[in-house]
BALOBA-1460 file (C-alpha; in Angstrom, 3 decimals):
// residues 303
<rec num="1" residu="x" x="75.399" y="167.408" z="179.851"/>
<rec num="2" residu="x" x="74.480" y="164.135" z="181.732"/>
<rec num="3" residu="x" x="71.542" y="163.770" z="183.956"/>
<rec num="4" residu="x" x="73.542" y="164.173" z="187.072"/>
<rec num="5" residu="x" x="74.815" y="167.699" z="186.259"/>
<rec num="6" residu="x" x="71.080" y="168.153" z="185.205"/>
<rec num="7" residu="x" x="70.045" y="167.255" z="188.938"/>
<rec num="8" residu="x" x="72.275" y="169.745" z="190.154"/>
<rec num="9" residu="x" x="72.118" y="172.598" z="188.335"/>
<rec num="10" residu="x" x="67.948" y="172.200" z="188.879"/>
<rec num="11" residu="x" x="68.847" y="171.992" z="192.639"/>
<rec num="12" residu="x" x="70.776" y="175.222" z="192.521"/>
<rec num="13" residu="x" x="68.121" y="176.801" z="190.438"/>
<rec num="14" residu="x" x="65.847" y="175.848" z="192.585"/>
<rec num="15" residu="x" x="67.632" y="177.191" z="196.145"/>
<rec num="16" residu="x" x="67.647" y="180.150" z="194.345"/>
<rec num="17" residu="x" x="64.231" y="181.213" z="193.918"/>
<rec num="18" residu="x" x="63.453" y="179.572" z="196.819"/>
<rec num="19" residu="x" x="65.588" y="181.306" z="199.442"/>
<rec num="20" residu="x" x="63.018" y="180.509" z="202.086"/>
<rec num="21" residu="x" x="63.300" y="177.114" z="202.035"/>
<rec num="22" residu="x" x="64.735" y="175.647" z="205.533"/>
<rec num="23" residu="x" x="67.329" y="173.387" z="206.315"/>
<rec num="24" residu="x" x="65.749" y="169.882" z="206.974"/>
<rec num="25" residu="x" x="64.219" y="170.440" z="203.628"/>
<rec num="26" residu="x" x="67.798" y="171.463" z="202.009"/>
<rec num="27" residu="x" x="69.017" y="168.607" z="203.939"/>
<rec num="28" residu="x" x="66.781" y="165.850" z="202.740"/>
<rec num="29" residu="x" x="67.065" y="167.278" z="199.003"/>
<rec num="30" residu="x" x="70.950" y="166.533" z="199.739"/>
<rec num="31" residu="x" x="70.820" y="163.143" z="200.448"/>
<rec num="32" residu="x" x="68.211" y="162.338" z="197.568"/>
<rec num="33" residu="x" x="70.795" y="163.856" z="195.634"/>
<rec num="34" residu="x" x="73.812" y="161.865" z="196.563"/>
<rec num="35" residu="x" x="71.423" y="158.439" z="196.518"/>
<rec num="36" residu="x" x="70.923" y="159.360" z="192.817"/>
<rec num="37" residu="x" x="74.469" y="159.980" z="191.996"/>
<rec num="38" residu="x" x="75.495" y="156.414" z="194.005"/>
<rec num="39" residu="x" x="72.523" y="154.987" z="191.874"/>
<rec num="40" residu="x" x="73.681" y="156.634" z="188.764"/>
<rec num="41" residu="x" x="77.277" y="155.388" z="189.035"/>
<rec num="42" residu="x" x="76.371" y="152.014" z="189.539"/>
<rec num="43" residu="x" x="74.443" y="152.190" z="186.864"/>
<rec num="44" residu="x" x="77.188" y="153.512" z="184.995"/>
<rec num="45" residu="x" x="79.030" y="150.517" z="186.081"/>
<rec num="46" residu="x" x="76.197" y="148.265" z="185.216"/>
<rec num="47" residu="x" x="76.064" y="149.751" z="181.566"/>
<rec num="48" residu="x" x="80.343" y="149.331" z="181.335"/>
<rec num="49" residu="x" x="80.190" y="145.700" z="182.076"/>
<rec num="50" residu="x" x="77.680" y="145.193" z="179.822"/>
<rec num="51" residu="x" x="79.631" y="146.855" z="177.578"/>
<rec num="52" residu="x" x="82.699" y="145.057" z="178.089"/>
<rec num="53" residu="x" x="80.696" y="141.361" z="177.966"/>
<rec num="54" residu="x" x="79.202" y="143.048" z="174.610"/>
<rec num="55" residu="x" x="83.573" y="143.443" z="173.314"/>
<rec num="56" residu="x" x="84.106" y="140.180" z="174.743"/>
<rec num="57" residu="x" x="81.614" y="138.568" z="172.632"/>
<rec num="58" residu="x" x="81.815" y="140.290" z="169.402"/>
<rec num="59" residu="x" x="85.626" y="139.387" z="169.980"/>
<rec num="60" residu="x" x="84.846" y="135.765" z="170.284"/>
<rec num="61" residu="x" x="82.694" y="135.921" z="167.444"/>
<rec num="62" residu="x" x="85.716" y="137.330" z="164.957"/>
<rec num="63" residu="x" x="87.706" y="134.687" z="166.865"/>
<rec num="64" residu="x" x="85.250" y="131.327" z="165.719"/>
<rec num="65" residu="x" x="84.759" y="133.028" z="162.211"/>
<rec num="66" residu="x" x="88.284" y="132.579" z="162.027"/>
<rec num="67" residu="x" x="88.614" y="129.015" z="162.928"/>
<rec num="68" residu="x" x="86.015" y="128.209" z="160.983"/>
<rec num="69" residu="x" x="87.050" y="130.199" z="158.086"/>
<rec num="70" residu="x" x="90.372" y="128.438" z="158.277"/>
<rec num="71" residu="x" x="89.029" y="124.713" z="159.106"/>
<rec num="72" residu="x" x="87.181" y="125.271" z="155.657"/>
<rec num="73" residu="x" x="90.501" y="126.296" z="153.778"/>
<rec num="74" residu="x" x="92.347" y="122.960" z="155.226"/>
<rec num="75" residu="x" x="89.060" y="121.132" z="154.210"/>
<rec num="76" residu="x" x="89.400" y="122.449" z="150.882"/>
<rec num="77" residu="x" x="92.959" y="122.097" z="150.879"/>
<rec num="78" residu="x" x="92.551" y="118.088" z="151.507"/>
<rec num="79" residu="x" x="90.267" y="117.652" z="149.555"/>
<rec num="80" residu="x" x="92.359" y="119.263" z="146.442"/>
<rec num="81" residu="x" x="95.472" y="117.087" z="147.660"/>
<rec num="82" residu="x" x="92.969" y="113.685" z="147.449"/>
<rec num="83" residu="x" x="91.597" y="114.655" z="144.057"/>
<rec num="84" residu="x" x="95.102" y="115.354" z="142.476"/>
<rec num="85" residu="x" x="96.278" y="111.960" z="144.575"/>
<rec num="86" residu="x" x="93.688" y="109.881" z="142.582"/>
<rec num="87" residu="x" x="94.314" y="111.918" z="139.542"/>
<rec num="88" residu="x" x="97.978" y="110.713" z="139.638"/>
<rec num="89" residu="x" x="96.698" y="107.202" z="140.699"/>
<rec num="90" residu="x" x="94.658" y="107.171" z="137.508"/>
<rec num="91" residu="x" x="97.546" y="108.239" z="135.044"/>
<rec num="92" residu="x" x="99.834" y="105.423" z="136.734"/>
<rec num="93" residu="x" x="97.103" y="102.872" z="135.843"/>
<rec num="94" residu="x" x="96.745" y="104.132" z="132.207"/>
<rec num="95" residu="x" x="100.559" y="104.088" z="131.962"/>
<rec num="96" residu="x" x="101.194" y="100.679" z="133.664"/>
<rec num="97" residu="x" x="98.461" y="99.540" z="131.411"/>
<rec num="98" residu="x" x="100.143" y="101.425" z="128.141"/>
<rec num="99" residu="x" x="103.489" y="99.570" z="129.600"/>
<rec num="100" residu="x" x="101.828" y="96.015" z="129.593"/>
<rec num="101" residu="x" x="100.371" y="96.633" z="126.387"/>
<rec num="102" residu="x" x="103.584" y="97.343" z="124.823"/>
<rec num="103" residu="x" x="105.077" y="94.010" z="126.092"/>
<rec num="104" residu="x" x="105.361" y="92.445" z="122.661"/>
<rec num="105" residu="x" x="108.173" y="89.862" z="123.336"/>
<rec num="106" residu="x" x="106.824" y="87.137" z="125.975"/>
<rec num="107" residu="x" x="108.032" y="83.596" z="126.724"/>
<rec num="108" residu="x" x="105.479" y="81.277" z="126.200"/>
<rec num="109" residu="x" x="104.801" y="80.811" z="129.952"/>
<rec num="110" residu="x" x="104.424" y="84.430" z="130.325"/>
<rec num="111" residu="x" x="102.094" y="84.437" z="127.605"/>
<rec num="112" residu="x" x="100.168" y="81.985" z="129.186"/>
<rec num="113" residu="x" x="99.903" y="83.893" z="132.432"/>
<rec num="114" residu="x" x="99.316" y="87.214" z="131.412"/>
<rec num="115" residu="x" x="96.436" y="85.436" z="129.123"/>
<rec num="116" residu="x" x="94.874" y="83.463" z="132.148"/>
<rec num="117" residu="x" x="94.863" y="86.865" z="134.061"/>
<rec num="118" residu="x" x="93.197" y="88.743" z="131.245"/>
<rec num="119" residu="x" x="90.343" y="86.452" z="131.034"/>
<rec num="120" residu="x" x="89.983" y="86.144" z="134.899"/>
<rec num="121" residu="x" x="89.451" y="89.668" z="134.601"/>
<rec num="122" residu="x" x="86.775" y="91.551" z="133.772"/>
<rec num="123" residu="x" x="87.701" y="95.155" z="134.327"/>
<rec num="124" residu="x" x="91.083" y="97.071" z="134.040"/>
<rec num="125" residu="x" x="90.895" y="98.471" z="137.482"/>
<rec num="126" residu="x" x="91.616" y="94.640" z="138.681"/>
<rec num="127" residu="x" x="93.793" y="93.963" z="136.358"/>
<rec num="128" residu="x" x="96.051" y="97.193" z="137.964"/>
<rec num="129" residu="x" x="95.486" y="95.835" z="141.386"/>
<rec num="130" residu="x" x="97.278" y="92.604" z="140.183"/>
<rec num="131" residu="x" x="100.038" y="94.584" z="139.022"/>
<rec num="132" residu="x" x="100.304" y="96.434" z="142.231"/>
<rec num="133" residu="x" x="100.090" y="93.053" z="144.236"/>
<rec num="134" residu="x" x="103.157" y="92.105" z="141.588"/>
<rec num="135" residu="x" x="105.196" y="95.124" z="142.968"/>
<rec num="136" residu="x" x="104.600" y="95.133" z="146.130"/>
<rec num="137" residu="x" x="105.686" y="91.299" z="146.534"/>
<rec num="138" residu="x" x="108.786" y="92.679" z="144.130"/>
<rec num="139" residu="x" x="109.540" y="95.940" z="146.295"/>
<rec num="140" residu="x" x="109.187" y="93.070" z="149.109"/>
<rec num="141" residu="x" x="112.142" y="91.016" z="148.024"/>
<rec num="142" residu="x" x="114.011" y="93.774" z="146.780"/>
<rec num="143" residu="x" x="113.962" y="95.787" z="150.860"/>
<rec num="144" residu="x" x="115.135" y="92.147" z="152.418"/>
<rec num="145" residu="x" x="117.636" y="91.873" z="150.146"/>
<rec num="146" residu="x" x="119.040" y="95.207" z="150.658"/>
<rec num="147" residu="x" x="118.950" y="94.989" z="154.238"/>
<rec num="148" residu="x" x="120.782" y="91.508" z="154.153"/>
<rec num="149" residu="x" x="123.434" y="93.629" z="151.872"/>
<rec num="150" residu="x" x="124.024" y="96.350" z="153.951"/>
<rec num="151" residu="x" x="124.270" y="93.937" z="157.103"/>
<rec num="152" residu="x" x="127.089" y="91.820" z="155.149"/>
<rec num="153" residu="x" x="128.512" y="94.042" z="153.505"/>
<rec num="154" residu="x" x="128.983" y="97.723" z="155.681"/>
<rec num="155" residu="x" x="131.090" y="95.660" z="158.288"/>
<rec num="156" residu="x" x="134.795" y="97.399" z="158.461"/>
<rec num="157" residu="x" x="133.890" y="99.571" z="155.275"/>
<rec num="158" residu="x" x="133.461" y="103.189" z="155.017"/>
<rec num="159" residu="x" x="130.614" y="104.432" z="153.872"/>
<rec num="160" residu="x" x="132.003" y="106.455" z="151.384"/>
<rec num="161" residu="x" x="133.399" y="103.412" z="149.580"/>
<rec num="162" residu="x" x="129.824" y="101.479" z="149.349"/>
<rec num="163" residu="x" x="126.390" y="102.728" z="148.578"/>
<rec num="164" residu="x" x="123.708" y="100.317" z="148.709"/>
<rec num="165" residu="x" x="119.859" y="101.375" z="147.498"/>
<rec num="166" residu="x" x="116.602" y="99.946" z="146.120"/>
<rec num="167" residu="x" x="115.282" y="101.686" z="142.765"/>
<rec num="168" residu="x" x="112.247" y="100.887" z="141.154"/>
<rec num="169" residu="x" x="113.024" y="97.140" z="140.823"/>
<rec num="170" residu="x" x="116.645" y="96.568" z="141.059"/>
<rec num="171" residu="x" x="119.150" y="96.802" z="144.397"/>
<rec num="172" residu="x" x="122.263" y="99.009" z="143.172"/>
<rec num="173" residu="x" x="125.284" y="98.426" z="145.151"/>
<rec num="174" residu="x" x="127.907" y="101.273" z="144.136"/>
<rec num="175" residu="x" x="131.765" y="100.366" z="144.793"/>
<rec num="176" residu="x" x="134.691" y="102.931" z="145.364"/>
<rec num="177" residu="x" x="137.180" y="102.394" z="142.288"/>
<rec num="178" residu="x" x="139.645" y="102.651" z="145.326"/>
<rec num="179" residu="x" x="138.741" y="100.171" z="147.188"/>
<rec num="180" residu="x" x="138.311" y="97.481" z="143.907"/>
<rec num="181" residu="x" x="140.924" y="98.650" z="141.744"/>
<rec num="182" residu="x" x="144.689" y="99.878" z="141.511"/>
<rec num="183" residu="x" x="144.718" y="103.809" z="140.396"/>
<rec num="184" residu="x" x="144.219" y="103.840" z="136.571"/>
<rec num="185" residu="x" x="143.705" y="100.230" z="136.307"/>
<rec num="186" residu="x" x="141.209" y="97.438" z="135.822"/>
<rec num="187" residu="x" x="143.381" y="94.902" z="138.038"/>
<rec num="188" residu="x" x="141.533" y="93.743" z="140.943"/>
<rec num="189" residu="x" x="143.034" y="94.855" z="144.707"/>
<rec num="190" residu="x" x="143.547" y="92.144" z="147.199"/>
<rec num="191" residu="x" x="141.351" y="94.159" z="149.570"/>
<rec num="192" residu="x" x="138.291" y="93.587" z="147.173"/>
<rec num="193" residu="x" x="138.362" y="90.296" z="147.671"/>
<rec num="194" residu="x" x="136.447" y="90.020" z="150.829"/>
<rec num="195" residu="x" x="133.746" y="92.012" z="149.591"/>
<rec num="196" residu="x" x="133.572" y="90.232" z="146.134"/>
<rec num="197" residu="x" x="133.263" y="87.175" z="147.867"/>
<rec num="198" residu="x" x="130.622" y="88.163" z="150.339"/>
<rec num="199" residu="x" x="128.261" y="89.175" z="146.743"/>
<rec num="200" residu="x" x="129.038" y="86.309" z="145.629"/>
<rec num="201" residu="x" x="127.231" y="84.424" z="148.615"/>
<rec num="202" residu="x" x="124.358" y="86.330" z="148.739"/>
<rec num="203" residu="x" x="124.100" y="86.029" z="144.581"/>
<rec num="204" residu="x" x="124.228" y="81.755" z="144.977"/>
<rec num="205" residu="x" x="121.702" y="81.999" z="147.963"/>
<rec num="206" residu="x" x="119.028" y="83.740" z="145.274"/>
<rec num="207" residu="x" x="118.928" y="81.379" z="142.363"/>
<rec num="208" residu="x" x="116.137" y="84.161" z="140.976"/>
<rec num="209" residu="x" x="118.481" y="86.619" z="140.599"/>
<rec num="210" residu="x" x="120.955" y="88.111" z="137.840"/>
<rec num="211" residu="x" x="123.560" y="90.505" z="138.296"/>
<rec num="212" residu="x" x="124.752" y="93.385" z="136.179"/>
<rec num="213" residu="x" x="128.138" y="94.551" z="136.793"/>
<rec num="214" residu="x" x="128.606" y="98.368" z="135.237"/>
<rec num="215" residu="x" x="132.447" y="100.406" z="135.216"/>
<rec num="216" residu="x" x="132.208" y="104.235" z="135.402"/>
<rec num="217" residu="x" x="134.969" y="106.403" z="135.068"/>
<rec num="218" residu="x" x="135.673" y="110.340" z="135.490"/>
<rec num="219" residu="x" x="135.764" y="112.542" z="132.321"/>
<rec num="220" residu="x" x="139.536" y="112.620" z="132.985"/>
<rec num="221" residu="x" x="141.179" y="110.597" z="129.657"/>
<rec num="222" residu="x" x="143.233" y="107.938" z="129.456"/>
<rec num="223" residu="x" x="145.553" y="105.843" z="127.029"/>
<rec num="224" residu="x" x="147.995" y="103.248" z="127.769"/>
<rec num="225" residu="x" x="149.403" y="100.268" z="126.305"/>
<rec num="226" residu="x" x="146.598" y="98.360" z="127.277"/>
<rec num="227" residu="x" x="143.744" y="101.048" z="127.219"/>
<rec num="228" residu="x" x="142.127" y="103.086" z="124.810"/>
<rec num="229" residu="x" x="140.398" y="105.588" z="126.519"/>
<rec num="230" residu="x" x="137.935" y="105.685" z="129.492"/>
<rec num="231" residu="x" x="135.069" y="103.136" z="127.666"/>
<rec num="232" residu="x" x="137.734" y="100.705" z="127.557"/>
<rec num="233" residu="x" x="138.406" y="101.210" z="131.283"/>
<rec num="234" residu="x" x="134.778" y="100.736" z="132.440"/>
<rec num="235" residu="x" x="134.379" y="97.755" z="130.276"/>
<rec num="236" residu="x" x="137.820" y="96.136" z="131.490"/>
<rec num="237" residu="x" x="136.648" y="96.945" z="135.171"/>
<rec num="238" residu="x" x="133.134" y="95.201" z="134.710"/>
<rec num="239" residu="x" x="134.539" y="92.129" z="133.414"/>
<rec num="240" residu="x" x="137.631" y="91.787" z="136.036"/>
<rec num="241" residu="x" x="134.775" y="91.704" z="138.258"/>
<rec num="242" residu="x" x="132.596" y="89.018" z="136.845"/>
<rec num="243" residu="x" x="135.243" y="87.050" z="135.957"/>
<rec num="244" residu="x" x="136.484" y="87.413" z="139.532"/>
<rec num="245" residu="x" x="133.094" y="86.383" z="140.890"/>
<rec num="246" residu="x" x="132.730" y="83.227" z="138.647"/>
<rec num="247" residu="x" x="136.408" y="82.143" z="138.702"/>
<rec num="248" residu="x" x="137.345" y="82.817" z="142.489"/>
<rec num="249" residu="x" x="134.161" y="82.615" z="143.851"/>
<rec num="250" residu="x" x="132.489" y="80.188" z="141.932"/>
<rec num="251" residu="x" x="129.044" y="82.605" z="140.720"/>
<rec num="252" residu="x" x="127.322" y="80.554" z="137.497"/>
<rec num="253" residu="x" x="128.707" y="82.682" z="134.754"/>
<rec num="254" residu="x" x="125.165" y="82.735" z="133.525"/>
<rec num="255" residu="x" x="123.630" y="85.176" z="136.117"/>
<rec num="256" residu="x" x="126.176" y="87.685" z="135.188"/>
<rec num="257" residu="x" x="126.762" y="90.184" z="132.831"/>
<rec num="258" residu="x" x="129.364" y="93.291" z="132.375"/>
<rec num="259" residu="x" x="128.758" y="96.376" z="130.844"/>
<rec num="260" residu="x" x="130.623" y="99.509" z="130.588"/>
<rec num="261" residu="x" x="129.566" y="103.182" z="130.989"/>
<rec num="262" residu="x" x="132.677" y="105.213" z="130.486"/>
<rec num="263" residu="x" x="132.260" y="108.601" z="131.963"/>
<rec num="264" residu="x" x="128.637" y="108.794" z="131.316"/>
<rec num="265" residu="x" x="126.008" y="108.578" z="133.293"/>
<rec num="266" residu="x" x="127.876" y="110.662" z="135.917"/>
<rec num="267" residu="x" x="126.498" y="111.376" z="139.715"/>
<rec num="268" residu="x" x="128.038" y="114.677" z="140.175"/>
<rec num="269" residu="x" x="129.903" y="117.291" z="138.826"/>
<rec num="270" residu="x" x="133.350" y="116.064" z="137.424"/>
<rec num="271" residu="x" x="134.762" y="119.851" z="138.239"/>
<rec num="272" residu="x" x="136.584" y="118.753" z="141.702"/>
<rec num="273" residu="x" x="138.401" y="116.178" z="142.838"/>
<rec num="274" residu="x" x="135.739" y="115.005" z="145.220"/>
<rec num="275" residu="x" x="133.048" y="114.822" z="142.571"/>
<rec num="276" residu="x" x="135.657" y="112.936" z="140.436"/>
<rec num="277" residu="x" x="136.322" y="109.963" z="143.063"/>
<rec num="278" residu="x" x="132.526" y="109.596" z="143.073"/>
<rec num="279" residu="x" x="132.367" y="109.163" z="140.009"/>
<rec num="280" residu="x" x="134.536" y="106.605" z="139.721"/>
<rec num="281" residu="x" x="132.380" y="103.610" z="140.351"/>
<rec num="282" residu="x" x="131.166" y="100.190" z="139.996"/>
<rec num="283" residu="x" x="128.031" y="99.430" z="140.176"/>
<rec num="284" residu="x" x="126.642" y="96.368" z="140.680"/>
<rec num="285" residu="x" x="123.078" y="95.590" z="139.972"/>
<rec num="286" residu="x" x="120.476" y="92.679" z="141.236"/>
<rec num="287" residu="x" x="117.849" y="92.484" z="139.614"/>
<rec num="288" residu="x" x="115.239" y="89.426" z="139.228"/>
<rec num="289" residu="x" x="114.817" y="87.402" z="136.270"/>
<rec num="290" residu="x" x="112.074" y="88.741" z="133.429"/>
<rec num="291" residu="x" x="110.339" y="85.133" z="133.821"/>
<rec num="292" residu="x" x="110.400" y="85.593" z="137.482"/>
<rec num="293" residu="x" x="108.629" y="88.926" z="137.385"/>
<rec num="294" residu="x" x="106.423" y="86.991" z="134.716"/>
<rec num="295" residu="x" x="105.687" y="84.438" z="137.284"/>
<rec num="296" residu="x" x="104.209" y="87.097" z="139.326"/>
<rec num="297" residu="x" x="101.656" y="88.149" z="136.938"/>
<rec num="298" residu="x" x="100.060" y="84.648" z="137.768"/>
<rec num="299" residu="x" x="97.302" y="85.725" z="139.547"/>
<rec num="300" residu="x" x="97.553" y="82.464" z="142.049"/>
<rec num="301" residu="x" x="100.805" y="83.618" z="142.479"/>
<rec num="302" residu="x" x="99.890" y="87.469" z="143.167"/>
<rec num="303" residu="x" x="97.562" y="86.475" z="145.832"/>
């Protein structure tokens, strides 16, 4: 029972052992009575608000353990993610420096720079930054001279017929077998020509380069007269090309090299006819001379 049923039922108790009380009296209990229920209810109201502000605050205290709870799990997070990055940054330094190590074959001038770095050096860690300044001035020439291909050489060709891509430390051009070659063949197309010839400029513009021509074939067989199977295609494909780029075009015979890859070494599935024509390939590869990368170990030349 709350205090204002309290106040009443005491008034009514009290009217009725007091029957003699008079009016004015009754009156002036009345109005004390309804004062005290008007200051009772805004009271009441008083207490609710406080009691709402009390909700509101205990909400916005769940609401800020929450952010802060979570800002501390991306905190965490991060900091995992930068403790496995330099993890992985320390296991490419002790591979790059297992891969230098196991360099046993040098030209003498490489021998000479790797041993004037060594004893410029007096800790691995800047030995590794050399070889980073190395292949970034690599990956350097490598994106320009992609870009310059795919400007030269994506003019009126689909790109399904030419793929051109940096990886590692090579630029890979890959050619349609339809647009270089007659079906089943290694004879050149007249349509080849242009591009052929357009290689061929860029290749005598970069004296530091050398050029790897590779011939890739489906897993479909073939024999002719003049083939034995699919390694004799790929290798008959790689050197119509080469000797198309040194006798047409005029490429020092010395930069290049063919190499066959038969139906190895496939992109995709040889189980459609699609993944097939992929497959069916030249690639050609640029890639700088080993004294040239050499040359970059120089630390003068690193800078």
């Amino acid at each position: 029972m709350n205090l204002t049923k309290k106040l009443i039922y005491s008034s009514l108790v009290a009217l009725a052992f007091s029957s003699c009380v008079s009016k004015k009296k009754f009156a002036g209990l009345q109005t004390e009575l309804t004062a005290t229920k008007a200051d009772l209810e805004k009271r009441g109201e008083i207490i609710n608000d406080f009691k709402n502000k009390l909700v509101s605050c205990e909400q916005d205290k769940e609401l800020m353990a929450q952010k802060m709870a979570s800002a501390n799990a991306a905190k965490e997070e991060q900091l995992a993610g930068m403790k496995a990055q330099i993890e992985d940054l320390r296991k490419v330094r002790d591979t790059q420096m297992q891969q230098v190590g196991g360099l046993t074959v040098l030209t003498q001038q490489a021998n000479d720079n790797i041993n004037k770095t060594l004893s410029q050096l007096e800790k691995k860690d800047k030995y590794i930054n050399l070889l980073q300044a190395a292949k970034s001035k690599t990956d350097s020439m490598n994106l320009a001279l992609a870009v310059n291909l795919k400007t030269v050489l994506k003019d009126g060709l689909d790109d399904s017929d030419i793929e051109i891509k940096v990886d590692k430390t090579v630029v890979m051009v890959n050619l349609s077998d339809k647009m270089l070659f007659t079906s089943g063949s290694s004879r050149i197309s007249s349509k080849a020509y242009g591009v052929l010839e357009k290689v061929a400029k860029i290749i005598q513009s970069r004296p530091d380069l050398e050029m790897m021509v590779e011939g890739y074939t489906d897993n479909v067989s073939i024999k002719t007269d003049c083939l034995d199977d699919n390694w004799d295609l790929s290798v008959k494909r790689a050197t119509a090309v080469v000797r198309t780029l040194q006798t047409k075009f005029g490429v020092d015979p010395n930069k290049l090299i063919a190499a066959g890859r038969g139906e190895y070494n496939a992109l995709t599935s040889n189980d459609t006819s699609e993944g097939r024509a992929i497959n069916r390939r030249t690639r050609i590869i640029l890639m700088p001379k080993l004294d040239q990368f050499y040359d970059l170990l120089n630390p003068e030349n690193a800078k």
